[in-house]
C-alpha positions in Angstrom: 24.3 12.4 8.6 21.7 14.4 10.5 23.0 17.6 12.0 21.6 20.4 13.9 22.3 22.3 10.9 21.0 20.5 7.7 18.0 19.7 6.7 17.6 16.4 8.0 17.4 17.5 12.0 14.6 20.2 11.1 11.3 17.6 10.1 8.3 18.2 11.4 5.3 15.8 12.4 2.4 16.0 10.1 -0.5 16.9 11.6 -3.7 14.4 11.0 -5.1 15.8 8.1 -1.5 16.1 5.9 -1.4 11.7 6.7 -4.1 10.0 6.0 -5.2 7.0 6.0 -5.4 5.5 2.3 -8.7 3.2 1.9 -9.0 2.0 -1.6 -12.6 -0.4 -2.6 -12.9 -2.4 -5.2 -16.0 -4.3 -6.4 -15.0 -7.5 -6.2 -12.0 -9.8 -5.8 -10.8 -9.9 -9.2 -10.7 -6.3 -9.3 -8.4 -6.4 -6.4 -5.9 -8.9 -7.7 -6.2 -7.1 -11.3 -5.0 -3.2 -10.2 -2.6 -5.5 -7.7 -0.7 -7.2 -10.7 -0.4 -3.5 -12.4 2.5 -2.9 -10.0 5.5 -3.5 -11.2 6.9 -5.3 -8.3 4.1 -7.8 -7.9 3.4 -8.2 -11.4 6.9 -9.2 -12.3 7.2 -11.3 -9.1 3.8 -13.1 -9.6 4.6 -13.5 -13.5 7.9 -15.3 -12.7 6.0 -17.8 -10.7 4.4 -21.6 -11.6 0.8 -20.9 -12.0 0.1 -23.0 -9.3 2.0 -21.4 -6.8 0.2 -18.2 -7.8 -3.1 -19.4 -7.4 -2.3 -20.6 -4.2 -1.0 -16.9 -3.3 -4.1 -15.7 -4.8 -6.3 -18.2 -1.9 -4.2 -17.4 0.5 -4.7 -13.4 0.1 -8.4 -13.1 -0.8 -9.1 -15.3 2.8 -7.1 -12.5 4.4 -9.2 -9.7 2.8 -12.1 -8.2 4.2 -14.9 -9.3 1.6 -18.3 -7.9 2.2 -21.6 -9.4 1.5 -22.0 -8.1 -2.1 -18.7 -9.0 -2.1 -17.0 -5.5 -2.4 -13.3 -5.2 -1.0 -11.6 -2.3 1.2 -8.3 -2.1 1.2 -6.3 0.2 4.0 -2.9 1.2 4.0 -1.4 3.6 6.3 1.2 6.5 4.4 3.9 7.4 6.4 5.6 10.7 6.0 7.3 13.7 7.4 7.3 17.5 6.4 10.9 19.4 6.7 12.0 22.5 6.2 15.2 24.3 5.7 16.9 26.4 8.2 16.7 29.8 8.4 
């Protein structure tokens, strides 16, 4: 697979500013769990479960969520990812 002459042995490490990390805020809960059941994944995965088992999902994630007082959430994600460059 990776060589010392493809592509694949020449990445780079980004440098802070090209990885970021991704903080998203919503204004409450339900906005949260609304934008989260636009993704295709969890949409379909959540849509093909009992409604009971989904609110218990949806308990179980808000109490790991950092809620503020006015009840605003953050989300953070980290992005991983590499720069490369061809040879030569």
């Amino acid at each position: 697979m990776a060589r010392a002459d493809n592509f694949l042995s020449n990445f780079e490490p980004l440098t802070a500013q090209q990885a970021q990390v991704l903080v998203d805020r919503f204004t409450d809960f339900d906005e949260f769990w609304n934008v989260s059941l636009l993704s295709p994944s969890t949409g379909a995965a959540l849509s093909a479960m009992p409604a009971d088992q989904v609110a218990v999902l949806r308990d179980k994630v808000r109490a790991r969520l950092s809620i503020d007082a006015a009840g605003g959430v953050t989300a953070t994600a980290r992005a991983n990812a590499i720069n490369g460059r061809l040879p030569g």
